[in-house]
CHARMM internal coordinates of N, CA and C (Angstrom, degrees):
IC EDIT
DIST 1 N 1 CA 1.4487
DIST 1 CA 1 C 1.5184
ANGL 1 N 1 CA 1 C 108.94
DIST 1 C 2 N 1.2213
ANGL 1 CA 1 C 2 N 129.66
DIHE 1 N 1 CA 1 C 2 N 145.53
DIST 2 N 2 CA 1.0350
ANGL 1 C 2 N 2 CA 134.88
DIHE 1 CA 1 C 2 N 2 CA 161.06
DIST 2 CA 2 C 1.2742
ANGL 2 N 2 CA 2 C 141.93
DIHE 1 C 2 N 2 CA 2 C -47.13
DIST 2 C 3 N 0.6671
ANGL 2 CA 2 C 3 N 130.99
DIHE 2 N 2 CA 2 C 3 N 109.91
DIST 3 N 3 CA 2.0011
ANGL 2 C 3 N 3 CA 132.02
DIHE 2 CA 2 C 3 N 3 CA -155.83
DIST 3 CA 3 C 1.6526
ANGL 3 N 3 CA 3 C 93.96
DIHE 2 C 3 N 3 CA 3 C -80.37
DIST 3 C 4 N 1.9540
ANGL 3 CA 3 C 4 N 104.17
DIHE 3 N 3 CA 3 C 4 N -64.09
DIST 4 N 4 CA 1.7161
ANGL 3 C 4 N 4 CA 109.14
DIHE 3 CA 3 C 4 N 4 CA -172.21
DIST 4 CA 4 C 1.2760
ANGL 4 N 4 CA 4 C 101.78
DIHE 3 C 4 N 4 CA 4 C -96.97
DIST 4 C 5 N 0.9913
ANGL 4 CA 4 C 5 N 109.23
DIHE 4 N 4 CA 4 C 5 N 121.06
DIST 5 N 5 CA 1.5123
ANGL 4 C 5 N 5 CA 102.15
DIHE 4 CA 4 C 5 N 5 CA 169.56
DIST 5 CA 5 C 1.8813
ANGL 5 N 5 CA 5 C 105.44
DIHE 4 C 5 N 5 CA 5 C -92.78
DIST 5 C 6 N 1.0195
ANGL 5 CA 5 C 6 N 101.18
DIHE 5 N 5 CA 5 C 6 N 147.78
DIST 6 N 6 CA 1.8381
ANGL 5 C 6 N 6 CA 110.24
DIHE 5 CA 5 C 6 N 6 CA 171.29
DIST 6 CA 6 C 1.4173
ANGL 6 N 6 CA 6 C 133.28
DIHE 5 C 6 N 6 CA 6 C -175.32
DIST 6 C 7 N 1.2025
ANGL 6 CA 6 C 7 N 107.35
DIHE 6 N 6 CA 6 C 7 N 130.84
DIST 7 N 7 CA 1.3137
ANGL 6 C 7 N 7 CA 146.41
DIHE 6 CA 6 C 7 N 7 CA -124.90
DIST 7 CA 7 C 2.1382
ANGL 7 N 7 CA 7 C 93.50
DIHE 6 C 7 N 7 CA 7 C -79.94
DIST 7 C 8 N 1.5269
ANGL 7 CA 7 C 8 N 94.43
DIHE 7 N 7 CA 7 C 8 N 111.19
DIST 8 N 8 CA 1.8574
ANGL 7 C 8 N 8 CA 85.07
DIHE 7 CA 7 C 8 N 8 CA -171.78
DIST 8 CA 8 C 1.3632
ANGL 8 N 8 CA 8 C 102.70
DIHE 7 C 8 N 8 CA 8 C -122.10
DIST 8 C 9 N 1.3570
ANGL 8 CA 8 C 9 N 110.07
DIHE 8 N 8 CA 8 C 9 N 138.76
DIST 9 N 9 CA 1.8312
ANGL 8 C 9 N 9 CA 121.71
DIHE 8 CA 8 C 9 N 9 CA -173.60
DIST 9 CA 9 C 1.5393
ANGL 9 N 9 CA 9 C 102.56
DIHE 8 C 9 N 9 CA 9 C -93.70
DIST 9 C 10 N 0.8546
ANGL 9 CA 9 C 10 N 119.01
DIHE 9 N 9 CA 9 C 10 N 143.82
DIST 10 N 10 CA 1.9923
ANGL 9 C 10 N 10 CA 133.77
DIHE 9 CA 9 C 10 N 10 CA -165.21
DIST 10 CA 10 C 1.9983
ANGL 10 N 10 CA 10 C 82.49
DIHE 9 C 10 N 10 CA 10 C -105.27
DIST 10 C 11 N 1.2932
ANGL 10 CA 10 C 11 N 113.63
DIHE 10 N 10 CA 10 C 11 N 116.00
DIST 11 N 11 CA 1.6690
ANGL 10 C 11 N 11 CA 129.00
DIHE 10 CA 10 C 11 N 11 CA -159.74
DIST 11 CA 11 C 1.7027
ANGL 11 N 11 CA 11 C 87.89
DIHE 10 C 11 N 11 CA 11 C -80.68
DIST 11 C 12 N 1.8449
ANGL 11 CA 11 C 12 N 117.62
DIHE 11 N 11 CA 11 C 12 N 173.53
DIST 12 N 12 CA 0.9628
ANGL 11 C 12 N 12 CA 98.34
DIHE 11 CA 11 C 12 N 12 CA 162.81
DIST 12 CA 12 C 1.5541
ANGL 12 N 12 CA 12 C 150.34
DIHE 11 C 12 N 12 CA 12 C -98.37
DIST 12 C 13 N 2.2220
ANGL 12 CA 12 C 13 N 85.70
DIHE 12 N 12 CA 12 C 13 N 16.64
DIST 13 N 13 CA 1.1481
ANGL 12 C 13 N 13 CA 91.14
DIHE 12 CA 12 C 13 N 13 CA 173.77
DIST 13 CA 13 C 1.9380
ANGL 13 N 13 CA 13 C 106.80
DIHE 12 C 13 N 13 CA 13 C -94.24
DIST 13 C 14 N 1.0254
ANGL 13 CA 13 C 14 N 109.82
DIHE 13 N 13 CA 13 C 14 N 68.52
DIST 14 N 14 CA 1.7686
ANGL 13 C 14 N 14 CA 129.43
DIHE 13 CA 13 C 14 N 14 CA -156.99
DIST 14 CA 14 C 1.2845
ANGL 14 N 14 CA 14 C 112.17
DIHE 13 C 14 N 14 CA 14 C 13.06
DIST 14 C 15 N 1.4064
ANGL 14 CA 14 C 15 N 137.66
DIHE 14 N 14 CA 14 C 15 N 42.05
DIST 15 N 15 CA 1.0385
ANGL 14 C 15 N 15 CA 144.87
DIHE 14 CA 14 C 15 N 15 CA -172.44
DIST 15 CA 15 C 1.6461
ANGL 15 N 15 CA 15 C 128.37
DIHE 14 C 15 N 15 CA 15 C -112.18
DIST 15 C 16 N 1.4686
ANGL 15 CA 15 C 16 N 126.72
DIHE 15 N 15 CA 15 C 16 N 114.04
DIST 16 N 16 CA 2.0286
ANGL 15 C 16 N 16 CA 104.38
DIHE 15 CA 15 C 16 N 16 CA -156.77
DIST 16 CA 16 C 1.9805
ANGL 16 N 16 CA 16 C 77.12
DIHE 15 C 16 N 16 CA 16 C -117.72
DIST 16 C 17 N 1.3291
ANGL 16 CA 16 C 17 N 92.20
DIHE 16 N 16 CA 16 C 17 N 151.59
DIST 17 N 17 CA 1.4385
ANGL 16 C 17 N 17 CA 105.03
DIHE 16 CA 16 C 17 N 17 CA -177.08
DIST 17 CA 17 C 2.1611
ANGL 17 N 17 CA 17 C 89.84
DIHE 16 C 17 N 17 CA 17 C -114.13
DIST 17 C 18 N 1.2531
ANGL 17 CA 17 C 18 N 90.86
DIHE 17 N 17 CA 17 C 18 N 150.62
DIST 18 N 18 CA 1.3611
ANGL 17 C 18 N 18 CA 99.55
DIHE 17 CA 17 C 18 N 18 CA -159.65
DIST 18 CA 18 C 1.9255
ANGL 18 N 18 CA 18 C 93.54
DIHE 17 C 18 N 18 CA 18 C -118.39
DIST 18 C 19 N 1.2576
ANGL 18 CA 18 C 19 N 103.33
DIHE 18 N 18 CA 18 C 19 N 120.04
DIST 19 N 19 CA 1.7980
ANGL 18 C 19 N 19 CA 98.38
DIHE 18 CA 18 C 19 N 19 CA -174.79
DIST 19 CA 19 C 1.4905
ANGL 19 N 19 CA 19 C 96.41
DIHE 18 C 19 N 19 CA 19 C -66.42
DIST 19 C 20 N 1.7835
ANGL 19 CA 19 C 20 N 118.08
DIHE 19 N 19 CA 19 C 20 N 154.47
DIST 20 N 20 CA 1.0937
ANGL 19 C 20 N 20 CA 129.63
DIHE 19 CA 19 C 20 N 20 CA -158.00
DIST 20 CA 20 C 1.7904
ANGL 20 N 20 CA 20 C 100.87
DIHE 19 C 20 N 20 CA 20 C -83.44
DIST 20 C 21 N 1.2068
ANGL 20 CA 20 C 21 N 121.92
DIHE 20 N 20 CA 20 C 21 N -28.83
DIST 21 N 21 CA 1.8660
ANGL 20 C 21 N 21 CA 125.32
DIHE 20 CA 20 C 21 N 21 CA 155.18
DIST 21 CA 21 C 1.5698
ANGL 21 N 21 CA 21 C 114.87
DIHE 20 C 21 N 21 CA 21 C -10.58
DIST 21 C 22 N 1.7814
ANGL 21 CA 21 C 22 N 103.37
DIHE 21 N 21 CA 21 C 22 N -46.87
DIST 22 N 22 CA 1.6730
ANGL 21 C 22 N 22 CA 94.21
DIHE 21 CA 21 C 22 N 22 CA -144.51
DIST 22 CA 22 C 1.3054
ANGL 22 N 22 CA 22 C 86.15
DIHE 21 C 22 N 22 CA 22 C -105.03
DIST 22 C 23 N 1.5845
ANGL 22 CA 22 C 23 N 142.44
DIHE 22 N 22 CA 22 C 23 N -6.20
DIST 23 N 23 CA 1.3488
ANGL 22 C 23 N 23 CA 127.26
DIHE 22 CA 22 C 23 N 23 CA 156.40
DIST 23 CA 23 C 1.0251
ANGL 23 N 23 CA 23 C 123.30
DIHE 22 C 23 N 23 CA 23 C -67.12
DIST 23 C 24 N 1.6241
ANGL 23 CA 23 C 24 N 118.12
DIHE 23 N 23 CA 23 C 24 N -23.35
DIST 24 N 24 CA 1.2838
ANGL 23 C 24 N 24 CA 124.43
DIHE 23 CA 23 C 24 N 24 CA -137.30
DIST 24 CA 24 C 1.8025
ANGL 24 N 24 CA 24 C 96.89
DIHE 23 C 24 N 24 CA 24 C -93.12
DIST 24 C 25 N 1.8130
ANGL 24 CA 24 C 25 N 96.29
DIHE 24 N 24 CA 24 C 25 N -42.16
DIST 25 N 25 CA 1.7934
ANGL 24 C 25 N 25 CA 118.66
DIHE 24 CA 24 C 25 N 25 CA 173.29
DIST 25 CA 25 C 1.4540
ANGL 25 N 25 CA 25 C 93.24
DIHE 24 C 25 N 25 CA 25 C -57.05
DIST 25 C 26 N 1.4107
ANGL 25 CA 25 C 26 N 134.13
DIHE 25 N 25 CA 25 C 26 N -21.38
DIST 26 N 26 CA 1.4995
ANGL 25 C 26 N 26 CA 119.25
DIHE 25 CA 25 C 26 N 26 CA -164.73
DIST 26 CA 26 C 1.6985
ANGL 26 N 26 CA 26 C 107.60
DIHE 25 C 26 N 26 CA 26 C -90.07
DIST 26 C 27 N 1.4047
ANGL 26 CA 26 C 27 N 98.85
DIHE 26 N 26 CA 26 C 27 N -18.32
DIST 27 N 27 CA 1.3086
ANGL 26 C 27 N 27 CA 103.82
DIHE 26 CA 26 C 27 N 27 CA 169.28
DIST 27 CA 27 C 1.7648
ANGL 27 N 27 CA 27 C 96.99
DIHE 26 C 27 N 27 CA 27 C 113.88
DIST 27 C 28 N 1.3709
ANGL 27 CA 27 C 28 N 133.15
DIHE 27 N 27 CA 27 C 28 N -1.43
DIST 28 N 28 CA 1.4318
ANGL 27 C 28 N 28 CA 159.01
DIHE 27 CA 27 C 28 N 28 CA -149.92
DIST 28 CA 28 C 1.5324
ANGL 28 N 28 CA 28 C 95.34
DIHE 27 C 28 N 28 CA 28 C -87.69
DIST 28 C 29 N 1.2918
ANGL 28 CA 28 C 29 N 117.88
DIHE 28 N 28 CA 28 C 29 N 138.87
DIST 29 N 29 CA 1.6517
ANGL 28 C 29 N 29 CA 107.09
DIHE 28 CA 28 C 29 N 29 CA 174.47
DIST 29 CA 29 C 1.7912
ANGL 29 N 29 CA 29 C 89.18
DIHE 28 C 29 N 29 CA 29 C -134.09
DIST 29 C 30 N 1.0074
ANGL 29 CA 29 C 30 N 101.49
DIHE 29 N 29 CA 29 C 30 N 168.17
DIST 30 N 30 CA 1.6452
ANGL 29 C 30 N 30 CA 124.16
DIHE 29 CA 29 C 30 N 30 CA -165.55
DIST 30 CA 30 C 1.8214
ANGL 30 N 30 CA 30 C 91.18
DIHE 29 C 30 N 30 CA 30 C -46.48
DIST 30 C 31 N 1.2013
ANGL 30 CA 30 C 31 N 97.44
DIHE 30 N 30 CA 30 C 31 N -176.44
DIST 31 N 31 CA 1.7384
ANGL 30 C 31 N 31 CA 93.05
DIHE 30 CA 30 C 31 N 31 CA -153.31
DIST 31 CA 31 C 1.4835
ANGL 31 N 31 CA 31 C 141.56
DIHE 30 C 31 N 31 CA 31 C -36.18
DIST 31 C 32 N 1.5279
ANGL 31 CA 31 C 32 N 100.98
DIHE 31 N 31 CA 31 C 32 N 65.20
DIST 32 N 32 CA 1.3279
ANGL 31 C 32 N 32 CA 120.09
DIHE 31 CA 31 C 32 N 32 CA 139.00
DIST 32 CA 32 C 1.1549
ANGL 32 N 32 CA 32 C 131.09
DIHE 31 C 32 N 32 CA 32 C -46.93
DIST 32 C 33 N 1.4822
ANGL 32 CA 32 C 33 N 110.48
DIHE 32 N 32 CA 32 C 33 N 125.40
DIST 33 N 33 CA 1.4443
ANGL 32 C 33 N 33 CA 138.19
DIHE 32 CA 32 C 33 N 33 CA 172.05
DIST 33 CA 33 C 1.1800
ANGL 33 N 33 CA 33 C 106.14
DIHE 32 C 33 N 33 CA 33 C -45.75
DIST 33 C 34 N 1.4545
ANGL 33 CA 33 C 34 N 132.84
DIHE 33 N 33 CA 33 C 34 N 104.85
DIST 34 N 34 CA 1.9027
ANGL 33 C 34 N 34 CA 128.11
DIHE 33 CA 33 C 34 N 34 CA 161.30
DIST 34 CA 34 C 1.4329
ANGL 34 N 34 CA 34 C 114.95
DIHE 33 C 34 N 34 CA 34 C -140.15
DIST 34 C 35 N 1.3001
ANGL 34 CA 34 C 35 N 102.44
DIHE 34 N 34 CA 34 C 35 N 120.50
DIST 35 N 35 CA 1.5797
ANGL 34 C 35 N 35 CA 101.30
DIHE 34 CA 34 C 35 N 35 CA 152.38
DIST 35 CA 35 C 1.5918
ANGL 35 N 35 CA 35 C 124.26
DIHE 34 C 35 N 35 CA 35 C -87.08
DIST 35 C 36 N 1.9291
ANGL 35 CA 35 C 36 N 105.31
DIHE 35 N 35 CA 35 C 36 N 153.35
DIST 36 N 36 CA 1.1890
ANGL 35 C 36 N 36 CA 120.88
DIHE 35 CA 35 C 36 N 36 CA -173.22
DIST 36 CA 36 C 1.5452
ANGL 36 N 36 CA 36 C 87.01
DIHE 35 C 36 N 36 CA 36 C -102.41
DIST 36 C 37 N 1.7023
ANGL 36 CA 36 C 37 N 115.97
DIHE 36 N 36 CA 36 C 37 N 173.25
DIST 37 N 37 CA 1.1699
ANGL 36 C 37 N 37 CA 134.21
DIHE 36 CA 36 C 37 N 37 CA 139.08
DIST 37 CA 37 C 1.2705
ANGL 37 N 37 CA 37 C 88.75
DIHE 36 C 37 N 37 CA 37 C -176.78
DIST 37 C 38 N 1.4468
ANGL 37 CA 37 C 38 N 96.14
DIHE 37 N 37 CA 37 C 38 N 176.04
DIST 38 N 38 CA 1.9551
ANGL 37 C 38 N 38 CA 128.57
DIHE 37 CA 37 C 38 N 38 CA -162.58
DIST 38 CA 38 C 1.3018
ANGL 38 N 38 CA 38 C 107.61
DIHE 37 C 38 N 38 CA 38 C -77.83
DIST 38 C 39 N 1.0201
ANGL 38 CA 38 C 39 N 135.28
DIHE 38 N 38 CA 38 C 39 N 120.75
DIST 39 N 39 CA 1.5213
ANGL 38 C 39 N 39 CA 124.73
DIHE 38 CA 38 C 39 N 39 CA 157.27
DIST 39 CA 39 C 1.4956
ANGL 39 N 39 CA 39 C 122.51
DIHE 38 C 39 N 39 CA 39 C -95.30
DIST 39 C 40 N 1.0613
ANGL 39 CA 39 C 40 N 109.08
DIHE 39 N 39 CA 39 C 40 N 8.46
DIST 40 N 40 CA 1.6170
ANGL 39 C 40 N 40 CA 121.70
DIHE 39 CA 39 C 40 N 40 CA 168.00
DIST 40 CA 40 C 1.8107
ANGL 40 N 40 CA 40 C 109.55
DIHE 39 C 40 N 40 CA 40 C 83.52
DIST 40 C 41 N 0.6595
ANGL 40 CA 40 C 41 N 137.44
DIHE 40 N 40 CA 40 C 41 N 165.30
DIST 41 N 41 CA 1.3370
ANGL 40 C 41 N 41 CA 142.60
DIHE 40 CA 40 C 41 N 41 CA -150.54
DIST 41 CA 41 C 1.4216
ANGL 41 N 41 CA 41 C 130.66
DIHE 40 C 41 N 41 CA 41 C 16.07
DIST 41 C 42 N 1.6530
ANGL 41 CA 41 C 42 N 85.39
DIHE 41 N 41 CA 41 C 42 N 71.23
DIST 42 N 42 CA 1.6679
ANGL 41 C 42 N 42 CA 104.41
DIHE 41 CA 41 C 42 N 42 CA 178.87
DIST 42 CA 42 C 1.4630
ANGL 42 N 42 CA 42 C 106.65
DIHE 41 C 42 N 42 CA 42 C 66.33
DIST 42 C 43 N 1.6221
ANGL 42 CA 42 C 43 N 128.93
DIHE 42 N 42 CA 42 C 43 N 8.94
DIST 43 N 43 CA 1.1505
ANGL 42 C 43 N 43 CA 121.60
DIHE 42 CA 42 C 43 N 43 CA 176.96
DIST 43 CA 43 C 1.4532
ANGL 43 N 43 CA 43 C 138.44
DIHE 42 C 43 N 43 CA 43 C -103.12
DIST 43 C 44 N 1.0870
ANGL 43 CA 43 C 44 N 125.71
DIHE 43 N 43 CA 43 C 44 N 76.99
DIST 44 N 44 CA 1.2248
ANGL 43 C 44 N 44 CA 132.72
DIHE 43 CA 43 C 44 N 44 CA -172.32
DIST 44 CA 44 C 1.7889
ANGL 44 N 44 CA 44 C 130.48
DIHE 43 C 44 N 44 CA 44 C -65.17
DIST 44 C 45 N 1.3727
ANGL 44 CA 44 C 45 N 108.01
DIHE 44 N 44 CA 44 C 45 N 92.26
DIST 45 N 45 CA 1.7096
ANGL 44 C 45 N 45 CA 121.50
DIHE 44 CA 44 C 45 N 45 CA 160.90
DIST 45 CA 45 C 1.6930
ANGL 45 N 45 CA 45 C 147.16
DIHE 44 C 45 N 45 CA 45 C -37.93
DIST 45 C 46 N 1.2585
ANGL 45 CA 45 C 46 N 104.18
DIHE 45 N 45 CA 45 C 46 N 81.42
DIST 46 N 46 CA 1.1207
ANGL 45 C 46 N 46 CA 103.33
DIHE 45 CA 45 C 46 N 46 CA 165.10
DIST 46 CA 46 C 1.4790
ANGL 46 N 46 CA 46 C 158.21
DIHE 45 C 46 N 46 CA 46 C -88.15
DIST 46 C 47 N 1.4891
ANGL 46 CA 46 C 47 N 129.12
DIHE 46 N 46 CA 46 C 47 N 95.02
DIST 47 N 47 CA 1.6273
ANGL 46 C 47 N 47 CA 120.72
DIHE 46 CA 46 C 47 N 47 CA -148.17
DIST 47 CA 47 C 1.2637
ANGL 47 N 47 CA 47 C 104.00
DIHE 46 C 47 N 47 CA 47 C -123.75
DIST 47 C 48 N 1.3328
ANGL 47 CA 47 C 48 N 104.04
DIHE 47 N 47 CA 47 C 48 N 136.92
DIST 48 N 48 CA 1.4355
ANGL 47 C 48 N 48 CA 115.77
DIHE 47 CA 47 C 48 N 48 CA 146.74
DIST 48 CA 48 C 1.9758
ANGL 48 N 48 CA 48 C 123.38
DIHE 47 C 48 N 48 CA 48 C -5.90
DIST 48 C 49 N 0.8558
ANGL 48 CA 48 C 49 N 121.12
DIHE 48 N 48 CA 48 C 49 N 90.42
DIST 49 N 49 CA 1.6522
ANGL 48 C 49 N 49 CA 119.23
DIHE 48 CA 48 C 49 N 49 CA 171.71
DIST 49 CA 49 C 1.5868
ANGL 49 N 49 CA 49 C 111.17
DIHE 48 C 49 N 49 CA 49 C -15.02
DIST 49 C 50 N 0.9396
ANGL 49 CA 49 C 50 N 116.66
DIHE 49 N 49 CA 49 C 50 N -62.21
DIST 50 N 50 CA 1.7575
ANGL 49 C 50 N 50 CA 130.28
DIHE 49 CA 49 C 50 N 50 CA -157.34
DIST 50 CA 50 C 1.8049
ANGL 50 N 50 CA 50 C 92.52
DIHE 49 C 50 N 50 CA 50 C -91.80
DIST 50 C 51 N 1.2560
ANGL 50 CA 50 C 51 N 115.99
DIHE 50 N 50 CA 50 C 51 N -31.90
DIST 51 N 51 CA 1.6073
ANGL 50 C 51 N 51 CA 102.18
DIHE 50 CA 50 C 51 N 51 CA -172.16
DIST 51 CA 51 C 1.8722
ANGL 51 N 51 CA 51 C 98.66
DIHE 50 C 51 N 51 CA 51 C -70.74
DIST 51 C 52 N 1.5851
ANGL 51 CA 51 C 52 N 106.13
DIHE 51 N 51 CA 51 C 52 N -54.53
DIST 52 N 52 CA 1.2809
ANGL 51 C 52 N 52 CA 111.83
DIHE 51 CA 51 C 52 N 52 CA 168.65
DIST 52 CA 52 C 1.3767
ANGL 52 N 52 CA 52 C 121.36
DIHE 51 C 52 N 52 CA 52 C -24.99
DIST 52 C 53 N 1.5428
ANGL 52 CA 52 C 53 N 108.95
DIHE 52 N 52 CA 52 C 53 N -94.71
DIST 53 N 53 CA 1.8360
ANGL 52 C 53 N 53 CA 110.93
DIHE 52 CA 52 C 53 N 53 CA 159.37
DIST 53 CA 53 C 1.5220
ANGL 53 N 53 CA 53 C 108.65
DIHE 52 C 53 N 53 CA 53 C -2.73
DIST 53 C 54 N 1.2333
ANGL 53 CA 53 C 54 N 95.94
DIHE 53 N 53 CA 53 C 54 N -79.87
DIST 54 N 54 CA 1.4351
ANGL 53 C 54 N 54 CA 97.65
DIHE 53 CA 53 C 54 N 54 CA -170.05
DIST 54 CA 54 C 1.8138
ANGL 54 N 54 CA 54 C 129.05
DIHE 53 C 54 N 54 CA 54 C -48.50
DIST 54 C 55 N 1.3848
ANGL 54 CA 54 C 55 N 94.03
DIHE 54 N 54 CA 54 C 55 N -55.03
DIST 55 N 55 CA 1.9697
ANGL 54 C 55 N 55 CA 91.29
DIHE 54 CA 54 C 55 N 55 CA 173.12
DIST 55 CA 55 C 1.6463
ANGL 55 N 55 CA 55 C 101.85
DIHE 54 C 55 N 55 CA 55 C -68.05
DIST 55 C 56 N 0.9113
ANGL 55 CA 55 C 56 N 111.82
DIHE 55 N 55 CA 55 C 56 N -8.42
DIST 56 N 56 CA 1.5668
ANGL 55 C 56 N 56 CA 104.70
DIHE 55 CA 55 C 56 N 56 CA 175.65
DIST 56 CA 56 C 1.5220
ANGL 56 N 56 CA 56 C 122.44
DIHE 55 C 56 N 56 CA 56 C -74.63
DIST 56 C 57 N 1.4278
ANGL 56 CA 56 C 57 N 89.67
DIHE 56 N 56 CA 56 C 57 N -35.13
DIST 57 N 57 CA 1.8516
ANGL 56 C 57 N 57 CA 95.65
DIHE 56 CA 56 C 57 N 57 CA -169.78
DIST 57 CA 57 C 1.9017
ANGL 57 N 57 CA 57 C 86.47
DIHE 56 C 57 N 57 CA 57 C -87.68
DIST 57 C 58 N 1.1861
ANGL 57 CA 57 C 58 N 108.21
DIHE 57 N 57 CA 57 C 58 N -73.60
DIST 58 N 58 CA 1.8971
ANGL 57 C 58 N 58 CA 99.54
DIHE 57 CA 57 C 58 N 58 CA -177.87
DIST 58 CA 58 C 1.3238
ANGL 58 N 58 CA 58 C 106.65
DIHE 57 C 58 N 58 CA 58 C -47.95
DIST 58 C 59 N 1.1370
ANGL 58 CA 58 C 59 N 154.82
DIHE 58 N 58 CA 58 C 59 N 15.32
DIST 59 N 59 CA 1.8322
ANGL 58 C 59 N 59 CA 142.29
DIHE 58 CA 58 C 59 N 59 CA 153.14
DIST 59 CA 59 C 1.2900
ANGL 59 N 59 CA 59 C 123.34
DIHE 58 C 59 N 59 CA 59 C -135.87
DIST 59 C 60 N 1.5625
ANGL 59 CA 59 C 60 N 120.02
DIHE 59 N 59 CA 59 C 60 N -4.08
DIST 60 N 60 CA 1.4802
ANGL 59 C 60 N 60 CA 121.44
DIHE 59 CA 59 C 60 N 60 CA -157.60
DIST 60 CA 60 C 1.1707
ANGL 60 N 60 CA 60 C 125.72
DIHE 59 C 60 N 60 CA 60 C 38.26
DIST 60 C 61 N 1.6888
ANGL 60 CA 60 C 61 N 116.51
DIHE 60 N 60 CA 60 C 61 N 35.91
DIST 61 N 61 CA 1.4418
ANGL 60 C 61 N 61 CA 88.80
DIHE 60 CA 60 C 61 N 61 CA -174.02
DIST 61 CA 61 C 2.1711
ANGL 61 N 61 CA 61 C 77.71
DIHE 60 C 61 N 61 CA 61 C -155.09
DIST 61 C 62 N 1.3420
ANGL 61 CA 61 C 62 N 125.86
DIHE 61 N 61 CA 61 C 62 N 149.60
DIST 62 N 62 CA 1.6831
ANGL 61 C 62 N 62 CA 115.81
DIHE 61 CA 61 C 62 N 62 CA 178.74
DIST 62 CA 62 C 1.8034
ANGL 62 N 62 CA 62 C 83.64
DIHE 61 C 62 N 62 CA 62 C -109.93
DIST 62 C 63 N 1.7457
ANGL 62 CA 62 C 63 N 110.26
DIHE 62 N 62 CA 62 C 63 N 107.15
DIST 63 N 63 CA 1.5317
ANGL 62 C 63 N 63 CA 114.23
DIHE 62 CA 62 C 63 N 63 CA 141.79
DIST 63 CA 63 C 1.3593
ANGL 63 N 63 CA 63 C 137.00
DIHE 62 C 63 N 63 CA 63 C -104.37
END
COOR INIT
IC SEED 1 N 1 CA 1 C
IC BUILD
């Protein structure tokens, strides 16, 4: 869960820069491997590269 929460604007070259805090609480160190995708109601997913892969191949499905 998020400890800081903070508040990020999507630029208009569609781009949101993410302060380095909320990777860091994720356990994420500077260029770490992550995929995004949508989780649908305004909720956007961020994982680990290799954790991804992985629940992907054992479930076919990234939740």
């Amino acid at each position: 869960m998020l400890r800081e929460p903070t508040e990020l604007e999507i630029g208009e070259d569609g781009r949101l820069e993410l302060p380095m805090g909320v990777p860091v609480e994720a356990g994420l160190n500077p260029r770490a491997r992550i995929v995004a995708y949508s989780a649908g109601d305004g909720r956007i997913v961020l994982r680990r590269a290799d954790d991804a892969m992985t629940e992907l191949v054992a479930t076919g499905s990234l939740t």
